[in-house]
C-alpha positions in Angstrom: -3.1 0.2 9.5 0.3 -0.6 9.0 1.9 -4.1 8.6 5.6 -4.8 7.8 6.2 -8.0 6.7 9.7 -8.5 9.1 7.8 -11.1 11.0 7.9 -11.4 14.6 8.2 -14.7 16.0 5.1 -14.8 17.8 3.5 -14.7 14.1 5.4 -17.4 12.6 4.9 -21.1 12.4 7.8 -23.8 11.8 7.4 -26.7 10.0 7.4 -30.3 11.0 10.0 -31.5 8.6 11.4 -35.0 8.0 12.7 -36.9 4.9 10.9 -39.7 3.1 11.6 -42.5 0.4 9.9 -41.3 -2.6 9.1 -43.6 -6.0 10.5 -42.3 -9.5 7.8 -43.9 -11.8 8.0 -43.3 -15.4 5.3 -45.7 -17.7 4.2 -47.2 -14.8 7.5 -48.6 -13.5 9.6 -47.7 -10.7 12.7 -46.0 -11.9 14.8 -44.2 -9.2 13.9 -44.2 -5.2 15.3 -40.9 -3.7 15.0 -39.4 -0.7 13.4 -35.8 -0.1 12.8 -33.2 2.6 8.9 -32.6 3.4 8.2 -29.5 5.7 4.4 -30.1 6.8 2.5 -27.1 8.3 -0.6 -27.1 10.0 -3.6 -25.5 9.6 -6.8 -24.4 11.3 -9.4 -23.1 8.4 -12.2 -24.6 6.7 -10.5 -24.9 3.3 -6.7 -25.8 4.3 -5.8 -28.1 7.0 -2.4 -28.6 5.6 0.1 -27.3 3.4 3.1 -29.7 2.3 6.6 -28.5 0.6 8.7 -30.7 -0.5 12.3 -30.3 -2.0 12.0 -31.5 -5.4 15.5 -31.2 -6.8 18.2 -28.7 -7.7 19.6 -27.6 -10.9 22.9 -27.0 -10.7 25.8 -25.1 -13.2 29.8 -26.0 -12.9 30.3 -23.2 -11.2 27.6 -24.6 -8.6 24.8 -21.4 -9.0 21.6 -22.9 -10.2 18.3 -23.0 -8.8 16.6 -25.0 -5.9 13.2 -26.4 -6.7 9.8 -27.0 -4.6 6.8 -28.7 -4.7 4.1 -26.6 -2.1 0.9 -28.5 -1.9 -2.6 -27.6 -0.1 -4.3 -30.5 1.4 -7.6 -31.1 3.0 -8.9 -34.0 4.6 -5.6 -36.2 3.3 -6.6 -34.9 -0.2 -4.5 -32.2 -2.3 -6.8 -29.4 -3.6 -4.2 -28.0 -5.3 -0.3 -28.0 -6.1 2.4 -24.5 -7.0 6.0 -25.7 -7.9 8.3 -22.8 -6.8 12.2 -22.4 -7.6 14.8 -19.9 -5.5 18.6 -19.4 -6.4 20.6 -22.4 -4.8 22.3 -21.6 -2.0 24.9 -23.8 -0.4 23.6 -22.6 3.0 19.9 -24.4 3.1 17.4 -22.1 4.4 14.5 -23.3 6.3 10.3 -22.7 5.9 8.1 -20.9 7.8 4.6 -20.1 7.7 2.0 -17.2 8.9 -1.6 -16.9 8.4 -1.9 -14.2 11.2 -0.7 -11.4 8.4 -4.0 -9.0 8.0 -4.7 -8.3 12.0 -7.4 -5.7 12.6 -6.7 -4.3 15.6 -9.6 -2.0 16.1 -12.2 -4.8 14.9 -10.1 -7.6 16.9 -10.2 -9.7 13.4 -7.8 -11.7 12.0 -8.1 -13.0 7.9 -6.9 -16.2 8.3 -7.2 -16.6 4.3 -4.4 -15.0 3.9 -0.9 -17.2 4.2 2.7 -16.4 3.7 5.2 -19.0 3.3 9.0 -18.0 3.9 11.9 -19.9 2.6 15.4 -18.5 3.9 18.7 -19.2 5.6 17.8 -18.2 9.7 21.0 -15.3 9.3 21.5 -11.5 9.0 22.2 -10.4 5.5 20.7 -13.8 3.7 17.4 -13.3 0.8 14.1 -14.6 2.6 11.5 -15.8 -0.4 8.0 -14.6 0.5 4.8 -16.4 -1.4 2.0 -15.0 -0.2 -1.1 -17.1 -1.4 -5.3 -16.8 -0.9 -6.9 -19.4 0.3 -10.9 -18.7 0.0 -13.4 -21.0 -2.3 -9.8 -21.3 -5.0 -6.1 -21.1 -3.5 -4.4 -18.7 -5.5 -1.1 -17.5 -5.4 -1.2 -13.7 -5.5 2.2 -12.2 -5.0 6.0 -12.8 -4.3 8.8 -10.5 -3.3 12.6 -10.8 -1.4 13.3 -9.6 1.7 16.3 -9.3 3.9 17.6 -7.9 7.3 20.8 -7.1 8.6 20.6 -5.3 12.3 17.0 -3.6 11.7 18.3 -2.6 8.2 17.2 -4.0 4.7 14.5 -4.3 2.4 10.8 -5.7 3.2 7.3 -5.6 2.1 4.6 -3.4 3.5 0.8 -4.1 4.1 -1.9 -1.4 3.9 -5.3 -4.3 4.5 -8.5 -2.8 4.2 -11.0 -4.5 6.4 -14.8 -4.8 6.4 -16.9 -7.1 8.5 -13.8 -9.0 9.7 -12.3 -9.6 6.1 -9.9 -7.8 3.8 -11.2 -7.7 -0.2 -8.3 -5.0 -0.7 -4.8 -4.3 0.3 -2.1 -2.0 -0.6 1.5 -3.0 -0.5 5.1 -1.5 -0.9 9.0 -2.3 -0.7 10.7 -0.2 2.2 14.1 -0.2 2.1 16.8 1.4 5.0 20.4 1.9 5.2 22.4 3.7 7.3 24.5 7.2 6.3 26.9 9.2 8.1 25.7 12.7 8.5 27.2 16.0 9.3 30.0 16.1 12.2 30.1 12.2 12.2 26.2 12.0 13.2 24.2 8.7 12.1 21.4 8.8 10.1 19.0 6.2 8.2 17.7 6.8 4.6 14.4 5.1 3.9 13.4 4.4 0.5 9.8 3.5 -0.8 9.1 1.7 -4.7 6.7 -0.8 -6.0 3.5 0.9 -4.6 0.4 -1.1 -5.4 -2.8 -2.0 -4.9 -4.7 -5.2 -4.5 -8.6 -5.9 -5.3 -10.6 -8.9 -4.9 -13.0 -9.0 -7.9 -15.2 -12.1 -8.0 -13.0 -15.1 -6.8 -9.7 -13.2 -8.5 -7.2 -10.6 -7.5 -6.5 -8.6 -9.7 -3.1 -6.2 -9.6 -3.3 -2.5 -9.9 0.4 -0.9 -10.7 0.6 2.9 -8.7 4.2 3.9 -9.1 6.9 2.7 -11.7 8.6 -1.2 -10.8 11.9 -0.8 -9.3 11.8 3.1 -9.1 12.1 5.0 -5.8 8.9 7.3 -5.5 9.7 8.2 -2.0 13.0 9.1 -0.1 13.6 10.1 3.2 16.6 10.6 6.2 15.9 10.4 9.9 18.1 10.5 12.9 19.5 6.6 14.0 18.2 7.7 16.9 14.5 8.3 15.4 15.0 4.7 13.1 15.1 2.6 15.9 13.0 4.5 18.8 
């Protein structure tokens, strides 16, 4: 089974977002009231039924690059079981987050590992980085990999699932960059060369995953060049 992680929107969830007044305290007095963005997502599982990111500041050069930062929370019952802080180049265009928990689908078994959740932080536009967390949420929440994706017209880079299922639930995955671009062949014909890297595998060991390098980081292992025609049948 095969899952590329170019969502569809049938598998994404939006947040709920608003901004709220929120209380600077340093030893125990009230220094600074600011205002910050709150994306809320909901959640149907026994361990989660919320996750909370909040914009918690940017850090900003002269020259106006710098870095955006976030506070992602897991919530149950009202209480936080357990916070990530997360940072992303600034951008001037603000993306927006989005949320799946629908990634590992077994389509033979009809089972879906709703453990598994992706938040996706990324201006709604062709060509623009989209930030992928993916994180576990079983008896601990761990966050378990990252990568950046990006489309531009059914061409770019994303990540590519392999799950491995038994009795309804994944305790390994493989995953992959795939990358595409388009070339102009022979008499002016159009062609698409697809690039593979980062191959590796996953493996729940205990309550841990634990990471299992197959090919060099950053290094093509795999090229090849199809038709347009073939690319986008």
């Amino acid at each position: 089974m095969v899952l590329q992680l170019i969502f569809s929107a049938s598998l994404l969830a939006l947040a709920v977002s608003c901004n709220r007044t929120v209380e600077i305290v340093e030893n125990g007095s009230v220094v600074e009231t600011v205002m910050v963005r709150i994306d809320t997502f909901g959640l149907e599982t026994p361990a989660l039924d919320e996750i909370l990111v909040r914009h918690h500041g940017d850090s900003l050069a002269p020259d106006s690059t710098g870095t955006t930062h976030f506070r992602i929370q897991f919530r149950k019952d009202g209480a936080t079981s357990k916070t990530f802080s997360y940072s992303i180049p600034f951008q001037t265009e603000r993306g927006s987050w989005s949320m799946s928990n629908e990634v590992f689908t077994d389509s033979a078994g009809g089972s879906i590992d709703k453990r598994f959740v992706i938040l996706t932080n990324g201006y709604e536009a062709c060509g623009y980085p989209q930030y992928s967390l993916m994180f576990y949420c079983g008896q601990d929440i761990d966050l378990i990999d990252r990568w950046v994706s990006v489309s531009d017209g059914g061409l770019g880079t994303w990540r590519e699932f392999f799950p491995i299922f038994t009795d309804g639930r994944v305790g390994e995955f493989r995953h992959r960059m795939v990358s595409s671009e388009s070339l102009e062949g022979p008499a002016g014909t159009s062609l698409v060369e697809i690039t593979y890297r980062d191959s590796t595998v996953m493996r729940q060991i205990g309550s841990k995953w634990l990471r299992e390098v197959i090919t060099v980081p950053e290094v093509r292992y795999r090229t090849e060049v199809i038709s347009e025609t073939d690319y986008y049948r």
